[in-house]
Predicted model as a PDB file, atoms N, CA, C, CB and O in Angstrom, pLDDT in the B-factor column:
MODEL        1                                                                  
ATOM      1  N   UNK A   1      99.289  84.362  80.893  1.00 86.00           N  
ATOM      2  CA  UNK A   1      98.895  83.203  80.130  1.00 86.00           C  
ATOM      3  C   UNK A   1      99.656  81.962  80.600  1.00 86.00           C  
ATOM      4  CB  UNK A   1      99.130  83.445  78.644  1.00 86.00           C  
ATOM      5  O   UNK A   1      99.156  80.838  80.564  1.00 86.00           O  
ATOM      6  N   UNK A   2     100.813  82.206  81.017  1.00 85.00           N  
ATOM      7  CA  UNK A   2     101.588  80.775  81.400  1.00 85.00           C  
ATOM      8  C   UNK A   2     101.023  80.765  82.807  1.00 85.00           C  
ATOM      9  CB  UNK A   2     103.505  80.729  81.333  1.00 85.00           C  
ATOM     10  O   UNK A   2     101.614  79.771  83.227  1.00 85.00           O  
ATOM     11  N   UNK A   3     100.338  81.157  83.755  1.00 90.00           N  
ATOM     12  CA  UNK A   3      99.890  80.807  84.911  1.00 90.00           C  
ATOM     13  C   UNK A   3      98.550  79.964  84.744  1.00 90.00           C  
ATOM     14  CB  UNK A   3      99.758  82.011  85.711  1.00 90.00           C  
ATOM     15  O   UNK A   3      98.113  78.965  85.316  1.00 90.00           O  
ATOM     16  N   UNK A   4      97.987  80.949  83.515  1.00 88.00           N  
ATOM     17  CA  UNK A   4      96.476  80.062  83.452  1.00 88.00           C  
ATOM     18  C   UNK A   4      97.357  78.756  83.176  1.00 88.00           C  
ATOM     19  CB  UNK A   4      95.047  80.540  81.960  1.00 88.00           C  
ATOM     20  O   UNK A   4      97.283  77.836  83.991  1.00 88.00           O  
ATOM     21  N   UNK A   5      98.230  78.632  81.999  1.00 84.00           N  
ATOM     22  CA  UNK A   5      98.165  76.798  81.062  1.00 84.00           C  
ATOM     23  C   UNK A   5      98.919  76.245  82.318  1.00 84.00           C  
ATOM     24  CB  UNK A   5      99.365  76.420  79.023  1.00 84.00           C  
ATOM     25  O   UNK A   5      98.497  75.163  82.725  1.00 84.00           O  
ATOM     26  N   UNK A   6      99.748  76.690  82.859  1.00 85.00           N  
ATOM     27  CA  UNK A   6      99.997  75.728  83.942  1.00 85.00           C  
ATOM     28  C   UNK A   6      98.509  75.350  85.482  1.00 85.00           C  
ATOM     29  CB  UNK A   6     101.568  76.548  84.614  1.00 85.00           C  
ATOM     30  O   UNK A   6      98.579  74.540  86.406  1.00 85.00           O  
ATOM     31  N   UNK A   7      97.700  76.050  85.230  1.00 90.00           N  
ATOM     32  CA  UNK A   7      96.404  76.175  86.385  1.00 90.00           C  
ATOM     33  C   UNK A   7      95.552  74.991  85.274  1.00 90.00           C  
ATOM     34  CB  UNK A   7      95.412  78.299  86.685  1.00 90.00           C  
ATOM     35  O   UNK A   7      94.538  74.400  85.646  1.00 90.00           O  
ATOM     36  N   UNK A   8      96.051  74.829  84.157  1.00 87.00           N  
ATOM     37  CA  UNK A   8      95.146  73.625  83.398  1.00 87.00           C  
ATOM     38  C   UNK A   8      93.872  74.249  82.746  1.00 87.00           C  
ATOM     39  CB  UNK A   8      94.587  72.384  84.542  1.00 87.00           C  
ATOM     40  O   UNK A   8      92.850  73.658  82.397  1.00 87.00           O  
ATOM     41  N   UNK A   9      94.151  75.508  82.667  1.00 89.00           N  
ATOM     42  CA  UNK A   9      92.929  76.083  82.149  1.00 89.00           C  
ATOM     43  C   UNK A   9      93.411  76.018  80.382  1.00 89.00           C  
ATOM     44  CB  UNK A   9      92.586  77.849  82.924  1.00 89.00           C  
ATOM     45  O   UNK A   9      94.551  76.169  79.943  1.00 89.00           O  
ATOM     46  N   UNK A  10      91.974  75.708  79.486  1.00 90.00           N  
ATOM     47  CA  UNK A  10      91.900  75.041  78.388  1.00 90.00           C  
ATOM     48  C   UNK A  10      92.431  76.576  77.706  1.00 90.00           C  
ATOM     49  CB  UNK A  10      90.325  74.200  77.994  1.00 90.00           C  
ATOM     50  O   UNK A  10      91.943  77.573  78.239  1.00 90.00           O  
ATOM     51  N   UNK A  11      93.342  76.780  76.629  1.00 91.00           N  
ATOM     52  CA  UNK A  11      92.971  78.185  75.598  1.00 91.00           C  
ATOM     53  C   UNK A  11      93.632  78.117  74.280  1.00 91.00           C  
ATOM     54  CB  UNK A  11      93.523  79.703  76.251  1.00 91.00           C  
ATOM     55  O   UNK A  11      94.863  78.136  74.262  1.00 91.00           O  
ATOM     56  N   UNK A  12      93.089  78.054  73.372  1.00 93.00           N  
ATOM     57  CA  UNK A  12      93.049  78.834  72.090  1.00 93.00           C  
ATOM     58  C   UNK A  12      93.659  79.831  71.880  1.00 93.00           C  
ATOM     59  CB  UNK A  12      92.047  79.198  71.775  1.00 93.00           C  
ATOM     60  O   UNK A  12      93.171  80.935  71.641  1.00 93.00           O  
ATOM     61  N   UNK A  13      95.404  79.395  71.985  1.00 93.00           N  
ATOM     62  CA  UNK A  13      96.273  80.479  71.266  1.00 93.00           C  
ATOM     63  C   UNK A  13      96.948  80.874  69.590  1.00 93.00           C  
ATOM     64  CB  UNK A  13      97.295  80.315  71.989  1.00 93.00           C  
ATOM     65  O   UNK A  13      97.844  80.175  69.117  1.00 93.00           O  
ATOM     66  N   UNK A  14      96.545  81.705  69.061  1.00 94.00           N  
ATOM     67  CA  UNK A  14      97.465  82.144  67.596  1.00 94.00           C  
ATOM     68  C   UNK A  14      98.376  82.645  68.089  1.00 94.00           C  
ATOM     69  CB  UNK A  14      96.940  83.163  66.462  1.00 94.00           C  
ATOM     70  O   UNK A  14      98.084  83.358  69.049  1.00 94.00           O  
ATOM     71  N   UNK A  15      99.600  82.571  67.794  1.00 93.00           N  
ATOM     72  CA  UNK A  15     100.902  83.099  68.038  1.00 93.00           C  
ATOM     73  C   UNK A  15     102.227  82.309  66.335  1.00 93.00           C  
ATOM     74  CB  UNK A  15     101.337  82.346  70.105  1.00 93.00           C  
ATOM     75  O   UNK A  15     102.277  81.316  65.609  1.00 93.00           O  
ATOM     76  N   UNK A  16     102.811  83.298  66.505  1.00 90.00           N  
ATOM     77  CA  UNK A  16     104.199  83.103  66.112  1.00 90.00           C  
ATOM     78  C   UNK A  16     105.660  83.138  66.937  1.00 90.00           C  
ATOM     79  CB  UNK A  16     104.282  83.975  65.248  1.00 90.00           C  
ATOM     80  O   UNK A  16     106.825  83.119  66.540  1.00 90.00           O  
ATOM     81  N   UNK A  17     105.038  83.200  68.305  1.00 92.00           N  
ATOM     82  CA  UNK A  17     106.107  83.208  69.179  1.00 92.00           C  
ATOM     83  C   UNK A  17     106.508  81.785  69.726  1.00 92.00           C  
ATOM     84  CB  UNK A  17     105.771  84.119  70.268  1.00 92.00           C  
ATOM     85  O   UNK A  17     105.995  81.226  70.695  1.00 92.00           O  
ATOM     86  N   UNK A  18     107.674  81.229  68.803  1.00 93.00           N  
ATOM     87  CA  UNK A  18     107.263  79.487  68.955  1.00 93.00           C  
ATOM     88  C   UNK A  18     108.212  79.482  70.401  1.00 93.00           C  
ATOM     89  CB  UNK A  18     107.984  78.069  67.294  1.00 93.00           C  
ATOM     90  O   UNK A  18     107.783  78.445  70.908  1.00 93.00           O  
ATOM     91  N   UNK A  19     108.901  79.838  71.050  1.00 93.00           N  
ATOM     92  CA  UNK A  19     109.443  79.571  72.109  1.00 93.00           C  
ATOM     93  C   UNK A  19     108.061  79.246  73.104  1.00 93.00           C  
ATOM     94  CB  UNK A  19     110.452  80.761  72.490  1.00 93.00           C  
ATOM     95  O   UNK A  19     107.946  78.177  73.702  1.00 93.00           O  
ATOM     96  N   UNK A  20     106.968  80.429  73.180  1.00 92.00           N  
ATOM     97  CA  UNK A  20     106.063  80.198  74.234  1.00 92.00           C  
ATOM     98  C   UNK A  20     104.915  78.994  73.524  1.00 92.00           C  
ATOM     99  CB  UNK A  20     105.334  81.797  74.735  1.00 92.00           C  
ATOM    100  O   UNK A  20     104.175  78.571  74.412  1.00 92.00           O  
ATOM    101  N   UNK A  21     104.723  78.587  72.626  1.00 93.00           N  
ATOM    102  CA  UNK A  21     104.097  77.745  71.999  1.00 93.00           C  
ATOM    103  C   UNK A  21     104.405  76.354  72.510  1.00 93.00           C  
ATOM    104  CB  UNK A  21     104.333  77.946  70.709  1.00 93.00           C  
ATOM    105  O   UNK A  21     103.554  75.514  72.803  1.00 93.00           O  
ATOM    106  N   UNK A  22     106.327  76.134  72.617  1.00 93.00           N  
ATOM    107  CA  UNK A  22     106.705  75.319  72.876  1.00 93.00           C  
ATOM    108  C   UNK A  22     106.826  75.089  74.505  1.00 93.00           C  
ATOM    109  CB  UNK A  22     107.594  75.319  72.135  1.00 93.00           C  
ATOM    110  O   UNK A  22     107.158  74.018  75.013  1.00 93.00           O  
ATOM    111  N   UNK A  23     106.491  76.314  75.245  1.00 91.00           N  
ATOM    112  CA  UNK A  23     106.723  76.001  76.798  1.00 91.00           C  
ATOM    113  C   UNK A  23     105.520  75.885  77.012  1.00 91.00           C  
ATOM    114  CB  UNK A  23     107.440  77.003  77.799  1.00 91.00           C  
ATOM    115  O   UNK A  23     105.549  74.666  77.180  1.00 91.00           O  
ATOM    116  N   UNK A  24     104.295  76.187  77.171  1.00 91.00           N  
ATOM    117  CA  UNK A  24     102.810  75.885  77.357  1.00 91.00           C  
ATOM    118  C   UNK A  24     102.363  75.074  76.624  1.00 91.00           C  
ATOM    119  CB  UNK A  24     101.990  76.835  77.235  1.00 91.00           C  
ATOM    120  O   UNK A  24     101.899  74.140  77.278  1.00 91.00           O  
ATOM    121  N   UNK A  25     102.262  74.945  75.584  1.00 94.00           N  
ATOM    122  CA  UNK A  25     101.249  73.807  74.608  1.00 94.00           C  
ATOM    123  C   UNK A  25     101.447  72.446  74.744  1.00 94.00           C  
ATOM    124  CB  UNK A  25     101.430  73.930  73.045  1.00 94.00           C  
ATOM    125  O   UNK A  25     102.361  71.712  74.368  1.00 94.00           O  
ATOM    126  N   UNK A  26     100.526  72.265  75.290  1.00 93.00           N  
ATOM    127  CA  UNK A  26     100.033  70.558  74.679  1.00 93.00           C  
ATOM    128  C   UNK A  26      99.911  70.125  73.401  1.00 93.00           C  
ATOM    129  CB  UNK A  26      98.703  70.147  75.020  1.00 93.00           C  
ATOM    130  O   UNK A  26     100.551  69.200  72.901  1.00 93.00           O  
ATOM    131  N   UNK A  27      98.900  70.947  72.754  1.00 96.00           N  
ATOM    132  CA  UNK A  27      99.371  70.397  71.347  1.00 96.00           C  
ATOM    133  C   UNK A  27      99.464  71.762  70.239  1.00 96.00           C  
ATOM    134  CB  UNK A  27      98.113  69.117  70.742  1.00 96.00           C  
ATOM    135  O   UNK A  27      98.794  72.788  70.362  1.00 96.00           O  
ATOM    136  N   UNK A  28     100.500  71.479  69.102  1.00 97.00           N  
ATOM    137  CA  UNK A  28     100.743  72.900  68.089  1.00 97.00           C  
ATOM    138  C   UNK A  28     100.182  72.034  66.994  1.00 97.00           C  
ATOM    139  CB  UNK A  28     102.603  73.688  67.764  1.00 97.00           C  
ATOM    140  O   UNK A  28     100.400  70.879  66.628  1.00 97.00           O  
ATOM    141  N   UNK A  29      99.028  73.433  66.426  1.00 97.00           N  
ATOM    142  CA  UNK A  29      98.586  73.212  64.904  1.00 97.00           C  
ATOM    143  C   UNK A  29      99.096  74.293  64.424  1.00 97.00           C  
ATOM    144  CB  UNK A  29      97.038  73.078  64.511  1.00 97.00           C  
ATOM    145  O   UNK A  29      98.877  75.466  64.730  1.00 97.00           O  
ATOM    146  N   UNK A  30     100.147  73.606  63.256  1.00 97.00           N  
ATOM    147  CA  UNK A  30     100.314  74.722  62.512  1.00 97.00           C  
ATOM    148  C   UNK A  30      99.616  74.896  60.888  1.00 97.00           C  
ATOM    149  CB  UNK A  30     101.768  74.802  62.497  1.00 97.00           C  
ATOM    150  O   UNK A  30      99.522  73.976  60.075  1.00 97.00           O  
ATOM    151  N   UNK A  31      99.229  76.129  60.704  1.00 96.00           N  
ATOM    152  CA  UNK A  31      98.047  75.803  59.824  1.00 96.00           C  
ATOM    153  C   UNK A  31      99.145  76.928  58.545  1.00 96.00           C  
ATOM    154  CB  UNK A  31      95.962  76.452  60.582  1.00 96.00           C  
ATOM    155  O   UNK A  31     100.160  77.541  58.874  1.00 96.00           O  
ATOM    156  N   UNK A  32      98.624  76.902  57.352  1.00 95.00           N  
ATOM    157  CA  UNK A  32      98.816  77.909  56.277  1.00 95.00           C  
ATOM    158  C   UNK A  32      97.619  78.198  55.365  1.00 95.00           C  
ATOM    159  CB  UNK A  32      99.927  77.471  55.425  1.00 95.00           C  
ATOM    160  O   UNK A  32      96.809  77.289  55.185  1.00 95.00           O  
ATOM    161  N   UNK A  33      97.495  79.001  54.965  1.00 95.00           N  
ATOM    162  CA  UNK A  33      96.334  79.311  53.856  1.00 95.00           C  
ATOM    163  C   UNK A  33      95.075  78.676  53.975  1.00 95.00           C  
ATOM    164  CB  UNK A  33      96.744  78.937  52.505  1.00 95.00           C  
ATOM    165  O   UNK A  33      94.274  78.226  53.156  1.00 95.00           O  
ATOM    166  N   UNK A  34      95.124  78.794  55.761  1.00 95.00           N  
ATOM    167  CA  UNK A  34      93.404  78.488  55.873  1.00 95.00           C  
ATOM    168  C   UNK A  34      93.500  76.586  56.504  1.00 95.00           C  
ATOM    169  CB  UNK A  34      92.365  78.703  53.672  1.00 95.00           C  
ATOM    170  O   UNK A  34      92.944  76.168  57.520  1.00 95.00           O  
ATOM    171  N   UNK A  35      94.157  75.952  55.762  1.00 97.00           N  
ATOM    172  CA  UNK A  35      94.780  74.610  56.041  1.00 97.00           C  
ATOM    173  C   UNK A  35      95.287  74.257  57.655  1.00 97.00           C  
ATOM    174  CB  UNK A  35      96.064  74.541  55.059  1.00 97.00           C  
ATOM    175  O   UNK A  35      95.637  74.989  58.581  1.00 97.00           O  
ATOM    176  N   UNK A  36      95.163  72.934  57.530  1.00 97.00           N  
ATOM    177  CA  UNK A  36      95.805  72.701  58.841  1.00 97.00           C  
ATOM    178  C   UNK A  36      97.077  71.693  58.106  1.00 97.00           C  
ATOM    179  CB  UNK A  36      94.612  71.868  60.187  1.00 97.00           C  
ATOM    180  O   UNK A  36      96.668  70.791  57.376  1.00 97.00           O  
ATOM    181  N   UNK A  37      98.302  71.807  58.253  1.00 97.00           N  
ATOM    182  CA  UNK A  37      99.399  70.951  58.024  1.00 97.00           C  
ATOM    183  C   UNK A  37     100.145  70.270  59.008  1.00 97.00           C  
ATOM    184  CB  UNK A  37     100.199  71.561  57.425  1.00 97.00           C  
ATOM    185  O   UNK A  37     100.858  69.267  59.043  1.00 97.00           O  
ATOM    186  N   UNK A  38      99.748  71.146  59.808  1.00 97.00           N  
ATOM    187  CA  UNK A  38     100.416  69.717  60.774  1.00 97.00           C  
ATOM    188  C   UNK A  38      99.230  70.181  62.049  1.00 97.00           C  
ATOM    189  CB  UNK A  38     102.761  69.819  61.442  1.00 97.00           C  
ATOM    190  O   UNK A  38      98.453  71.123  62.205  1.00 97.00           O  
ATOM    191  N   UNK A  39      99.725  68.506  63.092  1.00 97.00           N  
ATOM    192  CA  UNK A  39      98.865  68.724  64.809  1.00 97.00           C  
ATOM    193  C   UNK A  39      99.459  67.871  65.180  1.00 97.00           C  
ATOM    194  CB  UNK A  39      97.155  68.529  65.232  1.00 97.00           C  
ATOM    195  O   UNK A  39      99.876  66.893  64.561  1.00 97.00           O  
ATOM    196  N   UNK A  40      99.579  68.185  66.388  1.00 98.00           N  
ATOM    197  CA  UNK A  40     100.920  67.251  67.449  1.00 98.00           C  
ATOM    198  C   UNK A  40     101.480  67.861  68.414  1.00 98.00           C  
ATOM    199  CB  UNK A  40     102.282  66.799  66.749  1.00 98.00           C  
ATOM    200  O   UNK A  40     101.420  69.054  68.712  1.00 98.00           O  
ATOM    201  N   UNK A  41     101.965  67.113  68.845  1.00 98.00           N  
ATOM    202  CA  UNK A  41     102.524  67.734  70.449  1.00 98.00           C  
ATOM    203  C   UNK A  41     103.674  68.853  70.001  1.00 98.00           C  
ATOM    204  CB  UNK A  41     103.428  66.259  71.654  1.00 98.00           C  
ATOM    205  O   UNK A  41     104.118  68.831  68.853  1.00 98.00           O  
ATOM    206  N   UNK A  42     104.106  69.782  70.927  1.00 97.00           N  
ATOM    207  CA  UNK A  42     105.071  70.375  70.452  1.00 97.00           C  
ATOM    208  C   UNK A  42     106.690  69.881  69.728  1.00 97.00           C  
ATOM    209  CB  UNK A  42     105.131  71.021  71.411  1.00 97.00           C  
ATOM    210  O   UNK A  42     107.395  70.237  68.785  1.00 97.00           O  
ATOM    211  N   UNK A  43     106.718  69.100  70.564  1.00 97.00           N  
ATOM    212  CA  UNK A  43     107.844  68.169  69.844  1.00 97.00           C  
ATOM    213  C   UNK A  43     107.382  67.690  68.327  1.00 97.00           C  
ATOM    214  CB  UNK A  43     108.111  66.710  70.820  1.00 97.00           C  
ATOM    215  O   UNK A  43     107.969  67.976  67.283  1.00 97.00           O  
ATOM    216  N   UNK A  44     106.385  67.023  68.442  1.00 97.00           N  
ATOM    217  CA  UNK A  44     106.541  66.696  66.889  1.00 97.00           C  
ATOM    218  C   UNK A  44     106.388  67.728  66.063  1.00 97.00           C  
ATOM    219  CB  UNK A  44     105.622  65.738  66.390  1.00 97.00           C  
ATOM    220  O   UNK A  44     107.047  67.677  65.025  1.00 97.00           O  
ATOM    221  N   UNK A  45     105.725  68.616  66.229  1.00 97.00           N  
ATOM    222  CA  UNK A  45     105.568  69.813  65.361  1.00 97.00           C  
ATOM    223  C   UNK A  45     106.610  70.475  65.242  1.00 97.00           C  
ATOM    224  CB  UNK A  45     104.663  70.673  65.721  1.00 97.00           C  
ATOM    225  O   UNK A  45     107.238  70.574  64.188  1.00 97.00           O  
ATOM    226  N   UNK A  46     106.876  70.938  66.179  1.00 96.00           N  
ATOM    227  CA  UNK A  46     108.773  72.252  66.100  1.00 96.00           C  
ATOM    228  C   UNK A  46     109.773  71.659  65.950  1.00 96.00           C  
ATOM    229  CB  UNK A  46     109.452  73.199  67.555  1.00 96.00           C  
ATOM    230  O   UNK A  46     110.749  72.227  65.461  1.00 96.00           O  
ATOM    231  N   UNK A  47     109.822  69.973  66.440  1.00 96.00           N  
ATOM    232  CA  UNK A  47     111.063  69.902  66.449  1.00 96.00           C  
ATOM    233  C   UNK A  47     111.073  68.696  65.177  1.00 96.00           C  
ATOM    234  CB  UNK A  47     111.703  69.594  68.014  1.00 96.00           C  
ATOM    235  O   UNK A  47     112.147  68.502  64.606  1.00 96.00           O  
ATOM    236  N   UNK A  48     109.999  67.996  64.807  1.00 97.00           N  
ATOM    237  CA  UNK A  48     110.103  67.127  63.758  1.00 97.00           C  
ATOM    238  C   UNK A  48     108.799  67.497  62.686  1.00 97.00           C  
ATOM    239  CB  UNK A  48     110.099  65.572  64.380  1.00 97.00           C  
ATOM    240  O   UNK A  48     107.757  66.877  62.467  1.00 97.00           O  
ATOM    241  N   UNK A  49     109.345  68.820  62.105  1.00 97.00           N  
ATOM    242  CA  UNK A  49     107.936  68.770  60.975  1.00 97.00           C  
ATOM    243  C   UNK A  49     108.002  67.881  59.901  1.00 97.00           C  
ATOM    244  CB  UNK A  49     107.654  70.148  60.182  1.00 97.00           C  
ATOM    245  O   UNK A  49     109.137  67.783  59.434  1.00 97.00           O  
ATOM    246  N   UNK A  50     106.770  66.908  59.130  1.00 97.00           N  
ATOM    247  CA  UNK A  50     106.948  66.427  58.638  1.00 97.00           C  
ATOM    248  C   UNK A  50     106.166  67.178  56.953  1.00 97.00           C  
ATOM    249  CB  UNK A  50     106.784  65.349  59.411  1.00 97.00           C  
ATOM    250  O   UNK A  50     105.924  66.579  55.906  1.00 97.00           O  
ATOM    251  N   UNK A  51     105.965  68.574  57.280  1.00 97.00           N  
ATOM    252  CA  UNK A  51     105.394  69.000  56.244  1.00 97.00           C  
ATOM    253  C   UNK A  51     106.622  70.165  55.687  1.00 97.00           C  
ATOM    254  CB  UNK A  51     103.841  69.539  56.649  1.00 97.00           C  
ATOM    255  O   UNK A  51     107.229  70.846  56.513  1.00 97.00           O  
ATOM    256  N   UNK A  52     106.908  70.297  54.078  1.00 97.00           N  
ATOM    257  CA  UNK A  52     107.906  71.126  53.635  1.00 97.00           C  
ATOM    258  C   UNK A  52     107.170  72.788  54.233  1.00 97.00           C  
ATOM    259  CB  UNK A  52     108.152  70.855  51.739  1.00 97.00           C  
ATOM    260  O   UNK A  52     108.198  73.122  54.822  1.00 97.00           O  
ATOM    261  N   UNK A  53     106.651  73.431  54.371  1.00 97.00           N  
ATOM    262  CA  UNK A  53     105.723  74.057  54.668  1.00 97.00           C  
ATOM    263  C   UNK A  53     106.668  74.775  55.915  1.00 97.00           C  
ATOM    264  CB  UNK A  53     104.355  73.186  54.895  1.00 97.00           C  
ATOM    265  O   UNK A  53     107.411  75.738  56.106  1.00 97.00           O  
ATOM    266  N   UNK A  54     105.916  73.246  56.819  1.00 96.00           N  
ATOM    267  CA  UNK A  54     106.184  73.957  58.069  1.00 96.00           C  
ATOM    268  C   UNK A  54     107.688  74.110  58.458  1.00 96.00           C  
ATOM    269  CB  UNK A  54     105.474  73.243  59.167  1.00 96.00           C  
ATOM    270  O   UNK A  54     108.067  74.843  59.372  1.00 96.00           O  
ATOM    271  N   UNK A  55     108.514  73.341  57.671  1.00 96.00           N  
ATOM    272  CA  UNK A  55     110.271  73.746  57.864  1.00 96.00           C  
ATOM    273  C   UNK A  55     110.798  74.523  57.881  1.00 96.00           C  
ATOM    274  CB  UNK A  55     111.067  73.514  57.292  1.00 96.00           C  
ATOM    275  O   UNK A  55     111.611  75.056  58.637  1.00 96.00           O  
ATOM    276  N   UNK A  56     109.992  74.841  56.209  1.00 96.00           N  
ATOM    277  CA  UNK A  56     110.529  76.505  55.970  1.00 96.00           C  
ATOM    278  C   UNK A  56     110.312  77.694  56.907  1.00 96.00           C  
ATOM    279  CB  UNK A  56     109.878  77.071  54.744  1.00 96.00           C  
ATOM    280  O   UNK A  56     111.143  78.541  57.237  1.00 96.00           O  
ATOM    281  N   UNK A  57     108.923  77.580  57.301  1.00 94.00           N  
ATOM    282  CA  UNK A  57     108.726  78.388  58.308  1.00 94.00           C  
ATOM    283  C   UNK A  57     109.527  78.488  59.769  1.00 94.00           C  
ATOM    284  CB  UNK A  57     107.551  78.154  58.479  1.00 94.00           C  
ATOM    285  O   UNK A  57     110.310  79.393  60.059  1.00 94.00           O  
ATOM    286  N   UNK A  58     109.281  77.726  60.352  1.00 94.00           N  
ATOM    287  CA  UNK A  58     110.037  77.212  61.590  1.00 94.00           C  
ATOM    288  C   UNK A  58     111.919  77.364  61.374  1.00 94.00           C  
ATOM    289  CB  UNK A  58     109.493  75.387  61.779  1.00 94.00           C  
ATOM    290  O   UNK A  58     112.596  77.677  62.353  1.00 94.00           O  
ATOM    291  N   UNK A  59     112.531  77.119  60.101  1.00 92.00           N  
ATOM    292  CA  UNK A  59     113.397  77.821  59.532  1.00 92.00           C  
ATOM    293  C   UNK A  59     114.058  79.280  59.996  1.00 92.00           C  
ATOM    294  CB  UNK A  59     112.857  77.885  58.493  1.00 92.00           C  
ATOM    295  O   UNK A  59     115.125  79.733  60.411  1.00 92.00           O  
ATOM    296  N   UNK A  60     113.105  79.585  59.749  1.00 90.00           N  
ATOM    297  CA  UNK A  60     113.268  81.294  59.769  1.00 90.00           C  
ATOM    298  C   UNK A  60     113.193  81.684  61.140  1.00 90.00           C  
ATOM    299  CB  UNK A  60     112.038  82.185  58.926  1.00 90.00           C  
ATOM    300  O   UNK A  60     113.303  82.875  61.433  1.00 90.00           O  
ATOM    301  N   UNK A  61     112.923  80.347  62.473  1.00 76.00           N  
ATOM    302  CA  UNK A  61     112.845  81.422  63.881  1.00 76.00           C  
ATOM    303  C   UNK A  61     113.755  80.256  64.886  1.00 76.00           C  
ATOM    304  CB  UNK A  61     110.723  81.871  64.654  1.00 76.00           C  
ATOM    305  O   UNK A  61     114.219  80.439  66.011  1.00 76.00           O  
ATOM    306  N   UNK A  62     113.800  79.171  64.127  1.00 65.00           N  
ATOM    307  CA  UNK A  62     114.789  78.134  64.932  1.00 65.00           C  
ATOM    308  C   UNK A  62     116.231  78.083  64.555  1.00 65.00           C  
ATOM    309  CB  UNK A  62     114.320  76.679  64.751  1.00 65.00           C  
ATOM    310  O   UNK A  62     116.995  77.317  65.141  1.00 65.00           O  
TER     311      UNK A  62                                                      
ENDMDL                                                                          
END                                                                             
């Protein structure tokens, strides 16, 4: 998978593995209960959530 996103090929990943989220992705949606709460580049998402939500979560693996 990191050969395709670096070959620029487009994909639609679910994961909880935010390390590889954060080395491939262009952009992280992180969603809950069906919701989307946040969308943004990886930086803004992992490293500046602006939703209580996604802190807590991201919490628990950062």
């Amino acid at each position: 998978m990191r050969d395709l996103a670096r070959d620029g090929l487009t994909m639609v990943v679910v994961t909880h593995e935010i390390g590889f989220a954060r080395e491939v992705a262009d952009r992280v949606v992180f969603m809950d209960g069906g919701r989307i709460l946040e969308n943004g580049t990886p930086e803004e998402v992992l490293d500046h959530p602006s939703n209580p939500r996604t802190r807590a979560f991201l919490g628990r693996f950062l």
